[in-house]
Every structure is written in C-alpha cells, then in structure tokens.
ROGU-618944 format. One record per residue (C-alpha): residue in one letter; x, y, z. Coordinates in Angstrom, 2 decimals, padded with zeros to 5 digits. Layout:
kolmi nuke=A&x=X&y=Y&z=Z
...
***
This chain:
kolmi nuke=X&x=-043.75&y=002.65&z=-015.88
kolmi nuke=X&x=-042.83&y=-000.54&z=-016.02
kolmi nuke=X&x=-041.94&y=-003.11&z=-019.02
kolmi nuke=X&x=-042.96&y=-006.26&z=-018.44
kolmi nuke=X&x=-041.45&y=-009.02&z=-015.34
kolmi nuke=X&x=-037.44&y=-009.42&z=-015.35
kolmi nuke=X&x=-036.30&y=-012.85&z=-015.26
kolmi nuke=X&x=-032.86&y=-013.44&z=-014.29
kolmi nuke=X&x=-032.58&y=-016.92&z=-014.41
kolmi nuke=X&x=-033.00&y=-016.48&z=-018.43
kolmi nuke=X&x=-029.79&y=-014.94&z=-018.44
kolmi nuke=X&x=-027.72&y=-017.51&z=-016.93
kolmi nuke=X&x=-029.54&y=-020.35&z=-019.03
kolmi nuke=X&x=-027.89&y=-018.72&z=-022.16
kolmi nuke=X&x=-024.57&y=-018.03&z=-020.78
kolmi nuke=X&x=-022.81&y=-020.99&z=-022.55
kolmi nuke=X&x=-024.99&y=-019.85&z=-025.86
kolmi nuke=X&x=-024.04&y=-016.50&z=-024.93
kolmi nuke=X&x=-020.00&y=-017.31&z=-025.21
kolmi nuke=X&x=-020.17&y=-018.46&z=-028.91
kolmi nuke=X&x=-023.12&y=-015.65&z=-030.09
kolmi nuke=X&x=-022.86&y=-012.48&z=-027.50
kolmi nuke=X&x=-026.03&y=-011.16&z=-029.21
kolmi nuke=X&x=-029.67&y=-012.30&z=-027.77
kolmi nuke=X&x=-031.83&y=-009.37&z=-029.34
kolmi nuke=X&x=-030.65&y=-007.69&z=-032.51
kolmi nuke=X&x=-033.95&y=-005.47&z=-034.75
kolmi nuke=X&x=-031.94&y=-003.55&z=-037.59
kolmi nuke=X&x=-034.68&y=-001.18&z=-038.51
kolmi nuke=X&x=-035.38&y=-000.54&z=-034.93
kolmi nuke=X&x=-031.83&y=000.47&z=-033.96
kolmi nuke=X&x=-029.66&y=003.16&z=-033.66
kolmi nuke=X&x=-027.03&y=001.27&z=-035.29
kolmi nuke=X&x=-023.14&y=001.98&z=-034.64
kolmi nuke=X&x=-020.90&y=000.45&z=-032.50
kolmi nuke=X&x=-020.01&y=000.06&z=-028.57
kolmi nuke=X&x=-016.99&y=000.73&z=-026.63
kolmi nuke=X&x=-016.68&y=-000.79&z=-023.01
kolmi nuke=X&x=-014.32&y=-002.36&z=-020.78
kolmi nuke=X&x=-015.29&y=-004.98&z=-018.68
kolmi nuke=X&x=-014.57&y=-003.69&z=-014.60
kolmi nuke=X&x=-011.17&y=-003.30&z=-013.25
kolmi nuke=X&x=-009.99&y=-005.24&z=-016.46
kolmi nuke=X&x=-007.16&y=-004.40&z=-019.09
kolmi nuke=X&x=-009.22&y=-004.75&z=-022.19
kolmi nuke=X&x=-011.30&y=-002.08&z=-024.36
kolmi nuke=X&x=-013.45&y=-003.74&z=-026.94
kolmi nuke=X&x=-015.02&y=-002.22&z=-029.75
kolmi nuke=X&x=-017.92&y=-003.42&z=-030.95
kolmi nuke=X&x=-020.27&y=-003.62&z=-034.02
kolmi nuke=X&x=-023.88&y=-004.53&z=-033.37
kolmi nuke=X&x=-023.66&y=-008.02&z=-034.20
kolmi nuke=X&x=-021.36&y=-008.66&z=-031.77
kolmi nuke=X&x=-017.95&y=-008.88&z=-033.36
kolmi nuke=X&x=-015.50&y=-007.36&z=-031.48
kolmi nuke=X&x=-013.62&y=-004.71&z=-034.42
kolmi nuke=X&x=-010.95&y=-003.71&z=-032.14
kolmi nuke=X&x=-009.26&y=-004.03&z=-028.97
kolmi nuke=X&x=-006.70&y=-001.84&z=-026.34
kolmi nuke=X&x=-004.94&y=-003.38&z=-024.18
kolmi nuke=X&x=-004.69&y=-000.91&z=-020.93
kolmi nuke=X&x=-004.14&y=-000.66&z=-017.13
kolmi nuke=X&x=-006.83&y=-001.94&z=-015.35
kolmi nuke=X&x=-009.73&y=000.52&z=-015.89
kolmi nuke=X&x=-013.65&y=000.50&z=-016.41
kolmi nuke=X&x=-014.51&y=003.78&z=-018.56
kolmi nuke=X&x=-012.76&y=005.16&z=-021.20
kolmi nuke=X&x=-013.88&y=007.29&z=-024.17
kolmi nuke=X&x=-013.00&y=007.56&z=-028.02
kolmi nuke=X&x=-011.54&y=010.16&z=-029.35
kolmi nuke=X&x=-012.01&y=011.46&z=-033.16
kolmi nuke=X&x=-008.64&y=010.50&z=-033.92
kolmi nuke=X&x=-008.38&y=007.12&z=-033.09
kolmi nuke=X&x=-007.26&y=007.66&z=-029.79
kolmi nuke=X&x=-008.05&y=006.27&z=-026.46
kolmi nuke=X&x=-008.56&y=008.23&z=-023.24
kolmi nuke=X&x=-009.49&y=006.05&z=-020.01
kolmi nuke=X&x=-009.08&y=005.79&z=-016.27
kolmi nuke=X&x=-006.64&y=003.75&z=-014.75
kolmi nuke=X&x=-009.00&y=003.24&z=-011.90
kolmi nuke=X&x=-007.25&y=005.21&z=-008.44
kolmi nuke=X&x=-004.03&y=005.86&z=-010.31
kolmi nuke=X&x=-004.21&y=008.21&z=-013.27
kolmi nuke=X&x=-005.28&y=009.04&z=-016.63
kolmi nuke=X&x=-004.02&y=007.85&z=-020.07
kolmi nuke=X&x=-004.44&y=008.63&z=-023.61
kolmi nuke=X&x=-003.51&y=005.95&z=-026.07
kolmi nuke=X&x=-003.09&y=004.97&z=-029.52
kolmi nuke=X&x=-004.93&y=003.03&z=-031.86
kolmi nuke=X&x=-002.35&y=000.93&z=-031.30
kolmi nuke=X&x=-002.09&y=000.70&z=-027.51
kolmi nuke=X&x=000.49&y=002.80&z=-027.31
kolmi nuke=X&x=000.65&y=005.28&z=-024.34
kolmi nuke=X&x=000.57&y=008.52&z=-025.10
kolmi nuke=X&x=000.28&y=010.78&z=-021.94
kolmi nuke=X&x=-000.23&y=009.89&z=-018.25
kolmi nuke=X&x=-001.32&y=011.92&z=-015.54
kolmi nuke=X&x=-000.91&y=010.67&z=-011.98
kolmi nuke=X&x=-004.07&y=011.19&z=-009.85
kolmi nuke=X&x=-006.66&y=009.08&z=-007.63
kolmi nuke=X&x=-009.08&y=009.11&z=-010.34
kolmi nuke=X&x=-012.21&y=006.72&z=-010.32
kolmi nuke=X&x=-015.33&y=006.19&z=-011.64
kolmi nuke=X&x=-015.59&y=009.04&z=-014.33
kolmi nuke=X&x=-014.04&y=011.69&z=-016.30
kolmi nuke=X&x=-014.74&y=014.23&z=-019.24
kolmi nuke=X&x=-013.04&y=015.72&z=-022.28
kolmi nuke=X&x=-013.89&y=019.29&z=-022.70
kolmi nuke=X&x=-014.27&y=021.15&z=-025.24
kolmi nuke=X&x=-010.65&y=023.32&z=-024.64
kolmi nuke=X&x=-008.91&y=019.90&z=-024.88
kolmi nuke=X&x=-008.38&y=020.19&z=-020.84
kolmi nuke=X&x=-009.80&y=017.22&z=-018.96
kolmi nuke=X&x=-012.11&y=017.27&z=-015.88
kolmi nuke=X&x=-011.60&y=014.40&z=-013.63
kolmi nuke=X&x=-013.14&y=012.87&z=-010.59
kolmi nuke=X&x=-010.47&y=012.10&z=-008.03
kolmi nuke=X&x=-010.52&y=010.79&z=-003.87
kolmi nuke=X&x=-010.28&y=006.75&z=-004.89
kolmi nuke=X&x=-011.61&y=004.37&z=-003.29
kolmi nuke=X&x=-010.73&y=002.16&z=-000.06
kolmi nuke=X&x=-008.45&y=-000.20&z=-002.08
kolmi nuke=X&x=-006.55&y=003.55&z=-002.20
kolmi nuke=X&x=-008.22&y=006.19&z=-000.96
kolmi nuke=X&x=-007.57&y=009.39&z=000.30
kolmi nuke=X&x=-008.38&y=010.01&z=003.81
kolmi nuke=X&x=-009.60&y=013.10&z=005.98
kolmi nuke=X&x=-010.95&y=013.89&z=009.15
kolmi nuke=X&x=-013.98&y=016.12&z=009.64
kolmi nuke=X&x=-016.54&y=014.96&z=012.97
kolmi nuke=X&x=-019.23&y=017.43&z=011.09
kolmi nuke=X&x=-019.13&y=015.22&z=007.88
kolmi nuke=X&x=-017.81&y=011.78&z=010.14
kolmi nuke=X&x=-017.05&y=011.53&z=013.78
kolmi nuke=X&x=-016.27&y=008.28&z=013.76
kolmi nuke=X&x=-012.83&y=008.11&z=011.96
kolmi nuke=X&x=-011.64&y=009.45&z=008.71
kolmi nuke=X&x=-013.68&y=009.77&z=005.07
kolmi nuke=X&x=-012.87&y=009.22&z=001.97
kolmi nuke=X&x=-012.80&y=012.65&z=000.07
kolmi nuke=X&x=-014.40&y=013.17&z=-003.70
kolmi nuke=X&x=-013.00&y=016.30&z=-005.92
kolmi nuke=X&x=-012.83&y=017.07&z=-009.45
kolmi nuke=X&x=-009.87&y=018.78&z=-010.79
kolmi nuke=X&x=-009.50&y=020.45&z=-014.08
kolmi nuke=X&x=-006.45&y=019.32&z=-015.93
kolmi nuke=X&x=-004.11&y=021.08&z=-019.05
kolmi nuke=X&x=-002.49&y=017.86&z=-020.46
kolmi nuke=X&x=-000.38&y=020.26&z=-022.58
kolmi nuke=X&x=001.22&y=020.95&z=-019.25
kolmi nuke=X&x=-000.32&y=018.69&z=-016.72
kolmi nuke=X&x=-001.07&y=022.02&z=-014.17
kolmi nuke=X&x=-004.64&y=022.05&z=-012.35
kolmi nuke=X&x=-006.32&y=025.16&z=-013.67
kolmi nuke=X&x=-009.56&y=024.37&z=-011.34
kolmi nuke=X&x=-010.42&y=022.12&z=-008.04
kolmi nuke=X&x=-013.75&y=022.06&z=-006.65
kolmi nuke=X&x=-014.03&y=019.77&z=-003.01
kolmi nuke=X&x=-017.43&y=017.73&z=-002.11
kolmi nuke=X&x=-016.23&y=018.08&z=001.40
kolmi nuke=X&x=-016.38&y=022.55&z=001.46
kolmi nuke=X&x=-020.19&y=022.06&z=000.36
kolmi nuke=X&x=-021.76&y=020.12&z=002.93
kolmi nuke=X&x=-024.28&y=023.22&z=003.89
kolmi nuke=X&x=-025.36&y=023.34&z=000.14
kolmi nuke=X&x=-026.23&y=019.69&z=000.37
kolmi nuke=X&x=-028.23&y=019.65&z=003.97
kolmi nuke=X&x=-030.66&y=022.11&z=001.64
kolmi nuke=X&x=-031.98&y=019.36&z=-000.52
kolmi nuke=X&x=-032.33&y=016.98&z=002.42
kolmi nuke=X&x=-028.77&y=015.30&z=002.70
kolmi nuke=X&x=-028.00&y=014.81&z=006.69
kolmi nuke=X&x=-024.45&y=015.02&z=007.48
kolmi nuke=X&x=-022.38&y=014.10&z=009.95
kolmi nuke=X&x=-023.51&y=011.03&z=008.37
kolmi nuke=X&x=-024.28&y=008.00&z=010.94
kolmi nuke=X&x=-023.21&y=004.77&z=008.64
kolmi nuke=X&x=-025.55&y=001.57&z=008.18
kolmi nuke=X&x=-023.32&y=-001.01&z=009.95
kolmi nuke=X&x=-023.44&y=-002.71&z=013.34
kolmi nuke=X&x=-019.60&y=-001.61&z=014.15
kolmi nuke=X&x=-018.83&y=002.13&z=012.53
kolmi nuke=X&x=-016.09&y=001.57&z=010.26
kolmi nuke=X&x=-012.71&y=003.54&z=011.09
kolmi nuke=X&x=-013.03&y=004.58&z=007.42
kolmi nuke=X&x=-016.05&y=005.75&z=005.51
kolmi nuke=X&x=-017.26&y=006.37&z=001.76
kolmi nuke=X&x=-019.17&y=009.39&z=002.94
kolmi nuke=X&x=-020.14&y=010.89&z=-000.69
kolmi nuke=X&x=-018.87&y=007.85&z=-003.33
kolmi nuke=X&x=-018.89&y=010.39&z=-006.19
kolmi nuke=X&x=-019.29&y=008.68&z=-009.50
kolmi nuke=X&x=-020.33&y=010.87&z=-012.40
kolmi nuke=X&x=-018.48&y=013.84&z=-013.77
kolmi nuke=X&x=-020.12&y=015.80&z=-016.53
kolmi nuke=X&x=-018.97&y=019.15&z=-017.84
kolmi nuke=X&x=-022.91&y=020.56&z=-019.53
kolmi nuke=X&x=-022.48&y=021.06&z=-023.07
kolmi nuke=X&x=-024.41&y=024.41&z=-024.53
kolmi nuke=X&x=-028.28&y=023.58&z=-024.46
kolmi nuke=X&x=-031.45&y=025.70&z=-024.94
kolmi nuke=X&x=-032.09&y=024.54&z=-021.33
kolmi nuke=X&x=-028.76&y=026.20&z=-019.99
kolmi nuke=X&x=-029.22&y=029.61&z=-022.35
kolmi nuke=X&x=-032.89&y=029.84&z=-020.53
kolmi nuke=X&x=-031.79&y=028.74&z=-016.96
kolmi nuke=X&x=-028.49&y=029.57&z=-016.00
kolmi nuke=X&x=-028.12&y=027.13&z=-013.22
kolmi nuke=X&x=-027.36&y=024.75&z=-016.52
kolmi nuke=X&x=-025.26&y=026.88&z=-018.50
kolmi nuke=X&x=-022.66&y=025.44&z=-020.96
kolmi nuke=X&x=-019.26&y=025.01&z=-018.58
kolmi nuke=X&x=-021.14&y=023.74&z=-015.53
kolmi nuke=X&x=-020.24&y=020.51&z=-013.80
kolmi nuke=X&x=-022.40&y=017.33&z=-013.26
kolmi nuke=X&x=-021.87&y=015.82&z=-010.23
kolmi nuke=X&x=-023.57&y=012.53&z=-008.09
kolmi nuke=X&x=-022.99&y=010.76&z=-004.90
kolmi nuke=X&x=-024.26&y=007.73&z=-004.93
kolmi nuke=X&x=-023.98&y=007.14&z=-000.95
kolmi nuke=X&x=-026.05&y=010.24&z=-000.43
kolmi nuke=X&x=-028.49&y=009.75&z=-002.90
kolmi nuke=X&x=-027.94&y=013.12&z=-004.51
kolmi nuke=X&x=-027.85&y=014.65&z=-007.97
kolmi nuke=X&x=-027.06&y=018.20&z=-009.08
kolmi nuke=X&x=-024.88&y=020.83&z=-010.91
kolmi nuke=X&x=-022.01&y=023.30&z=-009.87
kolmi nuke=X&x=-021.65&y=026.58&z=-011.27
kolmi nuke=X&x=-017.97&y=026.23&z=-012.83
kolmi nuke=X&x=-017.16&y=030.43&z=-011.92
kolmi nuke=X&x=-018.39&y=030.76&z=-008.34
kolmi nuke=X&x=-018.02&y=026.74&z=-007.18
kolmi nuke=X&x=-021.83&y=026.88&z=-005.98
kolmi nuke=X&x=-024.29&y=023.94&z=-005.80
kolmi nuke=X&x=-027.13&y=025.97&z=-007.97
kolmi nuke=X&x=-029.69&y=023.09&z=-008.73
kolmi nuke=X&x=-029.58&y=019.24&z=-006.51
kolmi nuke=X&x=-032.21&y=016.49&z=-006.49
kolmi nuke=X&x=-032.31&y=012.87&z=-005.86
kolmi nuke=X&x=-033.27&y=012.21&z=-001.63
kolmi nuke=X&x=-035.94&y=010.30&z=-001.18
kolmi nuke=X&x=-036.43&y=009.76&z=-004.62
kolmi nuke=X&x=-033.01&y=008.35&z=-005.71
kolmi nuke=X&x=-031.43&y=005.06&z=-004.42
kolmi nuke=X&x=-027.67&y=004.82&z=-005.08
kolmi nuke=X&x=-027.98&y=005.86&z=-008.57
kolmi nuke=X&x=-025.20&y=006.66&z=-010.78
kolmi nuke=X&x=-024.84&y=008.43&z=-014.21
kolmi nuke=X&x=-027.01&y=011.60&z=-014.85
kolmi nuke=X&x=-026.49&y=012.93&z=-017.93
kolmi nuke=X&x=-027.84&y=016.34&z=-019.10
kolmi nuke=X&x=-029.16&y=014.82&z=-022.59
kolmi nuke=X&x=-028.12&y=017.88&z=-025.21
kolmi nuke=X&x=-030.27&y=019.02&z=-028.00
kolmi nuke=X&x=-028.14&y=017.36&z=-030.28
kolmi nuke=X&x=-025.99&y=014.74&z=-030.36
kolmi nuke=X&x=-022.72&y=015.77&z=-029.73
kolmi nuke=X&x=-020.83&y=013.91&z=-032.95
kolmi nuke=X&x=-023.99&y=014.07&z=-035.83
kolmi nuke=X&x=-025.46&y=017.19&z=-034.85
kolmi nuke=X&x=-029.19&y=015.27&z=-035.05
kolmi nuke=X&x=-031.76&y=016.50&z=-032.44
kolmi nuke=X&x=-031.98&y=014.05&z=-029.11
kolmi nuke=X&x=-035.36&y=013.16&z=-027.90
kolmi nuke=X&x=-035.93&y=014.31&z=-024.20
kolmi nuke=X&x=-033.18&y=017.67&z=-024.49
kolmi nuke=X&x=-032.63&y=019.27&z=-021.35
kolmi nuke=X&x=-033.46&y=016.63&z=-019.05
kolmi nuke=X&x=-031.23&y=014.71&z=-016.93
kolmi nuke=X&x=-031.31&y=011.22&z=-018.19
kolmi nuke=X&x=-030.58&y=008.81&z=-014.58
kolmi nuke=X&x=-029.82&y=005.10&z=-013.97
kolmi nuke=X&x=-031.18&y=004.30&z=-010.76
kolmi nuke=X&x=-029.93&y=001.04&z=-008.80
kolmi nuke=X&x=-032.21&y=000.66&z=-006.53
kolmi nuke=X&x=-030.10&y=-000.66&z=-003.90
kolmi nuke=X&x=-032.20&y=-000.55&z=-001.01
kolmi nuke=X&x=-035.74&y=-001.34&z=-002.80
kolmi nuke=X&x=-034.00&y=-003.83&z=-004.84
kolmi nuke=X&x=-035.20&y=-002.71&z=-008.09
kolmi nuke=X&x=-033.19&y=-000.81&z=-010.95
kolmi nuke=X&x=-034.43&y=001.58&z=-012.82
kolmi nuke=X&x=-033.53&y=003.98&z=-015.19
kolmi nuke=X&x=-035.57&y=008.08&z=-015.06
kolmi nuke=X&x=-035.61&y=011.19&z=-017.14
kolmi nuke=X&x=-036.14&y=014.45&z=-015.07
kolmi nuke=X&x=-037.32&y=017.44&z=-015.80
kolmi nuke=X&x=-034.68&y=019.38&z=-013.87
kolmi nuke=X&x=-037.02&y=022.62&z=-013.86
kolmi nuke=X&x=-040.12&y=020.55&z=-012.74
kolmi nuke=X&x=-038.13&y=017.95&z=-010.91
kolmi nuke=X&x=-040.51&y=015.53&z=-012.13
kolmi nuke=X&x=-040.16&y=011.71&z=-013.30
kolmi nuke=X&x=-041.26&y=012.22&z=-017.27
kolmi nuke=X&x=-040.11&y=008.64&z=-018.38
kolmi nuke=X&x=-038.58&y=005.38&z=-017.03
kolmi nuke=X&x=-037.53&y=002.01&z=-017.80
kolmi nuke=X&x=-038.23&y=-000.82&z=-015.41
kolmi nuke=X&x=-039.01&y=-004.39&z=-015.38
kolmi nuke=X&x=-040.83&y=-006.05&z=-012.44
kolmi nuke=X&x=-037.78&y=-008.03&z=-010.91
kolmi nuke=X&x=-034.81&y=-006.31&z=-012.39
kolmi nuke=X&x=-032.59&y=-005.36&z=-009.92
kolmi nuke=X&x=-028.91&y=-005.43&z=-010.41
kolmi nuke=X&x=-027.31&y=-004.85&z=-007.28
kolmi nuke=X&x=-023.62&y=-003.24&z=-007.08
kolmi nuke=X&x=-022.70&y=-000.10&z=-008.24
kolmi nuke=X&x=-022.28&y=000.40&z=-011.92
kolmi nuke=X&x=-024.53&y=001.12&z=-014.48
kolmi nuke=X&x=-025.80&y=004.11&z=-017.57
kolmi nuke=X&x=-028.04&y=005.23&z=-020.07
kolmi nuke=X&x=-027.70&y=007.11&z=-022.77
kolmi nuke=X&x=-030.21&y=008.60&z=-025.27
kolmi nuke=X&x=-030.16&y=008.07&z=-028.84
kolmi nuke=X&x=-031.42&y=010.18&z=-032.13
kolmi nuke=X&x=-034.29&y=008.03&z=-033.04
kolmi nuke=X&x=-035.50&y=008.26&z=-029.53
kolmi nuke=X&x=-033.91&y=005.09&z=-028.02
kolmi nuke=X&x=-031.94&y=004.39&z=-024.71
kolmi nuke=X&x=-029.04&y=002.31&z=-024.96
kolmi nuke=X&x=-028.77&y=000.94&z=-021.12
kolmi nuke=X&x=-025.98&y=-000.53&z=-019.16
kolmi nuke=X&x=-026.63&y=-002.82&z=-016.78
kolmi nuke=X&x=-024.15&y=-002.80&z=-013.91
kolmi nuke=X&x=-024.22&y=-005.49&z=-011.69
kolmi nuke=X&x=-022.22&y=-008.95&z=-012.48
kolmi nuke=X&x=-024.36&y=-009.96&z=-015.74
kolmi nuke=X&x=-022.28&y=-008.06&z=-017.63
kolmi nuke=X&x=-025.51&y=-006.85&z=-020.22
kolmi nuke=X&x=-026.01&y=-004.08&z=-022.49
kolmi nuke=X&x=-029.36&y=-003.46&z=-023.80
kolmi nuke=X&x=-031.35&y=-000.98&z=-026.25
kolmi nuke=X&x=-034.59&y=-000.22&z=-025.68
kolmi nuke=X&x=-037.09&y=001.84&z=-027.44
kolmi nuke=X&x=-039.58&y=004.88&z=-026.01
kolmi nuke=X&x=-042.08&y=002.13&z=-025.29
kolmi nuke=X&x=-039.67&y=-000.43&z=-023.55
kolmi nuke=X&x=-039.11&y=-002.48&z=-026.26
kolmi nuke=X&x=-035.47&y=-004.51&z=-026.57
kolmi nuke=X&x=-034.58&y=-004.41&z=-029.42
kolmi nuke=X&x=-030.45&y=-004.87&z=-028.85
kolmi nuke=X&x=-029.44&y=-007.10&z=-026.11
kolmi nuke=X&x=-025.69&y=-008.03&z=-025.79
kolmi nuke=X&x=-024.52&y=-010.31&z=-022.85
kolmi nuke=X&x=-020.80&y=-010.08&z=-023.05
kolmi nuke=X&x=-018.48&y=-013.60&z=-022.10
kolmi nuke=X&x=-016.03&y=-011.66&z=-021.11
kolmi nuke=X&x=-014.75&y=-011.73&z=-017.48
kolmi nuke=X&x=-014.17&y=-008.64&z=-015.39
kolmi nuke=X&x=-011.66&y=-007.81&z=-013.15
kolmi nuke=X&x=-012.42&y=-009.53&z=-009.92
kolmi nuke=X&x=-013.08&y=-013.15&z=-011.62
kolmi nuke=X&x=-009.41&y=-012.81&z=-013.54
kolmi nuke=X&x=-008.22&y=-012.38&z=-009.92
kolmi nuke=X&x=-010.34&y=-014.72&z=-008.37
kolmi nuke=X&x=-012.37&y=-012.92&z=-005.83
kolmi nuke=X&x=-015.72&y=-013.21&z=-008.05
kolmi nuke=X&x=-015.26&y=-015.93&z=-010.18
kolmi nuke=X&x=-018.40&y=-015.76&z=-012.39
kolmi nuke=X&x=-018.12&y=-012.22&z=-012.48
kolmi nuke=X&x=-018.55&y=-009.96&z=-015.84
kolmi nuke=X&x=-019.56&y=-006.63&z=-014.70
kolmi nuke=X&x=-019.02&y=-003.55&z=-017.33
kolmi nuke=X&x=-019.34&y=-000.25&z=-015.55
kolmi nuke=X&x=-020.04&y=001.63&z=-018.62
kolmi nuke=X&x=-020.94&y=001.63&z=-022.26
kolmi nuke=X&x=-020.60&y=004.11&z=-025.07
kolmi nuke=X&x=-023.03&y=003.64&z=-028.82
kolmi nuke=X&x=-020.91&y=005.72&z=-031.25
kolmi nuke=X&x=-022.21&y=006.40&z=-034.60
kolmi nuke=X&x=-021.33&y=003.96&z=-037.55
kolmi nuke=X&x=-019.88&y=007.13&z=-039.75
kolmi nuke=X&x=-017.58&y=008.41&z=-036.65
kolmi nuke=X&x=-015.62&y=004.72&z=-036.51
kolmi nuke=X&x=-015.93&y=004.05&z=-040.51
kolmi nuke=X&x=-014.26&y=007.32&z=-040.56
kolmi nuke=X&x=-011.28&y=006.10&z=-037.71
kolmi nuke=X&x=-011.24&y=002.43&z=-039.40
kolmi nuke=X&x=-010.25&y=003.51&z=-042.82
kolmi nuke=X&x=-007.69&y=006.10&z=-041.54
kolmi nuke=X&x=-003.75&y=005.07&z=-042.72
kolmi nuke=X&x=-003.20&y=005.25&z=-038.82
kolmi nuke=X&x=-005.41&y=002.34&z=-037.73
***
C-alpha cells in the first residue's frame, strides 16, 4: 500500500534548516518515545539521541556503521572488515576481536556473539568456486559464533557449502554478473543481516523458527531465510522475485525484548526492501508460514538507492524506519503511514569526511531504545 507521493527535493530544501533543528516531524502522543542510537556510515561517531533531537551522548570509535547498547552502559559495534569491540561509556575499549566482520552482528543470549564475516572488496576474502563463479574469485559470507570470555569460535556456518539449498527457492548459481566486462572479483551473496531468533510462539509451533536459529540475507541474491543452528540447514528461504536487494529482516518477537510489552505483527519477518532495480523502497511484513505481503510502507517516488537501510517495530504498533541511501533520515511511522517522527541528521558519513561523496550522510542503521532502559544507564555513577 502506498502512503502518499515522496518528494525528495523537500529534503534538500531543509538541509541548512535541518543543521540547526535535526527534527522535521515530532507528534508526542503519537510516538513511541525513547531515544536513538546510530552511527553515521564508515564514520567514528555513535550518537545517542532523545526525540527532540539533542544528541545525549557520544562514542568515539573505529570507523563502523552498527553498533548496539548494552544494559550496562556499554558499547558493542563493528569496526567495519576488521573486528569487533566493546566499549565503555566512556569510549574506552574494552575487548577486540579480530575478524572481517561487516554489515551486522548479534548479542546472544549466552553472552557469546554471532557475527557476519567475508568483508567487502575494500578487504575481502577471496575464493574460487566455477559452480558459484567461473569467472574469477568471490567474495565469501560466514557467520561465526564467538566466546569473548576466550575469543574461540564455538560455531561457523559458510554461505558458500549451501548453494543447493538456495537453487530450491529460485536462486541460480554459478551466478552470471550484470556488467559489460565480468569482474575478476565478485560479491556473489553480499550477506548483510545476522539475527539469532529469540523464543516466539511462532518458533514453539514451527520449528523451522525455533529460539537459537540464525537470520540470514543476501542482498545480491535477493534471498531471505533461516538456518537451523544444530544441523546448519536452510529450513525456510523467500525473497526471489519478490525481493530487490533488500536488507534487514527481522523476526519481530512477541514482546519486546527490553519491556516485555507485546509487539504488533509477532512472528512475522519485518523487511526493508530497496528496490534497487524498480527504483522504489519499500519496507514488508511477511507472514513466513503464508509467505504473504500482510503490510508495507511506501511512498510513490521514494527510492533510496545504495545499500543500507531497517525497520523495526514498536509496542504501540509503530515502525521506526531507516532510510539508507545518502539522506541520512530516520523516520516513524504509524500502522496507517502516518510520520509522525522524522529526523534528518547534519551529520556527515564516512565517505564525505574522506572526500569521495562530499554531500554524503548515509546511516546504515538505527536502534529506538526505551526512555526507562537509558534513564536507567544515564543516572548510573558509571556514566
């Protein structure tokens, strides 16, 4: 369904407004109110954010794009193809863990992280396999399961061992790429979500989405779906011919995962859409059982291009949206498609700071965390 017609030129009309106010939309009473973490792309900055816009607190990191809040104060984030770091309140590193990490990660419940590893071409990991590429090497996409008590492995799961799995649901490997000259190098899969399922009604019914499983989503092949954690099987996929370089599916829980309050939508798979290829973004909940489109947010004309993006579901029903793209925007919108939060950040991401896209303020990703969780971290002795 979609909300009304996207205008982009709006966005760049308010851009010097935009530097001294952040906030274009802001309706209290129909909020889920709290505040945002996010990192602007490839920067070294994570801002915290209350929902008028005032930055409450900032890390100063590697250059990363995702990182996540921990109860304690804590930061845990991506230093994009390197590693992974947890940090103080104060910026102070913590633990490191050497990997080619990109794009996402999880905290699970035994403390143990899952991460997404293979980089990217700025430092990728290369292999050679003519039935996934015959035309020169591919850029691998794993997830590893790390102890950062001890920093061992304790599970590995490879994209590349599961290529049958994924010619079921309509995925055609090798894969031919879309460019006049074959590069000598390819982004076969470009993995970008990694989601360990939480325990749902959903999973305890079906147990292709039992509490343990992994999340997983290749953006180049257009493909959702789920790995069962104990026997490494693809058990449930979607997405060709219906997906178009999407990233972020999220398995929305019945309840939110810090309040305990029921989600609207449990036990579907929540999906931000690009839309590369029909040039319009979109964001879909699935049913994963009927594998059919039950809601979605669109705008005639929106269409963000790139490869960033998320949604998450809130309490009272809400989606708080990230945009992707260069805009750098974060939006809330309501069941019905209303806005009723719309941030446009001034800050500049990683590739303006270095000069190769000056007016650039992409944030990958975006996290709404409840007022009481960061009231609860701000008044701590430690912060």
């Amino acid at each position: 369904m979609g909300y009304g017609e996207f205008d982009s030129r709006r966005y760049e009309s308010l851009r010097e407004k935009i530097q001294r106010e952040c906030i274009i939309v802001y309706e209290p009473e129909k909020c889920y109110n709290g505040y945002t973490l996010f990192s602007n792309y490839r920067s070294t900055t994570f801002y915290l954010m209350n929902m008028e816009g005032q930055i409450i607190h900032t890390w100063i990191t590697r250059p990363a794009k995702i990182g996540e809040l921990l109860p304690n104060g804590h930061l845990i984030y991506g230093h994009m193809w390197h590693g992974m770091v947890e940090v103080d309140w104060h910026s102070q590193e913590l633990w490191y863990y050497p990997c080619t990490q990109h794009h996402d990660f999880a905290v699970m419940p035994n403390g143990h992280i899952m991460v997404l590893c293979g980089g990217m071409a700025y430092r990728a990991e290369k292999r050679t396999n003519p039935e996934i590429y015959k035309y020169g090497e591919y850029i691998p996409a794993y997830f590893i399961e790390v102890d950062p008590k001890t920093n061992e492995v304790v599970w590995r799961w490879e994209a590349d061992e599961h290529i049958e799995e994924l010619k079921k649901v309509g995925v055609k490997f090798p894969r031919v790429p879309n460019f006049p000259r074959a590069p000598k190098l390819l982004d076969v899969f470009h993995a970008n979500t990694c989601e360990v399922l939480p325990d749902t009604t959903l999973g305890r019914k079906d147990s292709r989405f039992k509490a343990g499983n992994v999340v997983f989503s290749y953006r180049n092949l257009d493909v959702v779906g789920v790995i069962e954690k104990e026997t490494g099987e693809i058990v449930w996929a979607w997405g060709p011919g219906k997906l178009d370089k999407q990233h972020m599916p999220t398995l929305i829980p019945d309840r939110h995962p810090i309040t305990g309050d029921p989600l609207p939508g449990a036990g579907h798979f929540l999906i931000y859409d690009n839309g590369d290829t029909r040039r319009a973004t979109k964001v879909v909940e699935v049913d994963p059982i009927t594998e059919e489109i039950v809601w979605e947010y669109s705008q005639k004309g929106w269409w963000c291009g790139g490869g960033l993006g998320g949604a998450e579901r809130m309490p009272n029903g809400n989606t708080v949206i990230c945009e992707g793209g260069t805009r750098g925007r974060l939006f809330e919108v309501t069941p019905e498609g209303e806005i009723v939060w719309e941030y446009l950040t001034p800050y500049f991401d990683g590739w303006a700071l270095t000069g190769r896209r000056p007016s650039a303020h992409s944030i990958y990703r975006c996290v709404r965390y409840p007022t009481e969780f960061v009231e609860k971290i701000l008044s701590s002795p430690t912060s």
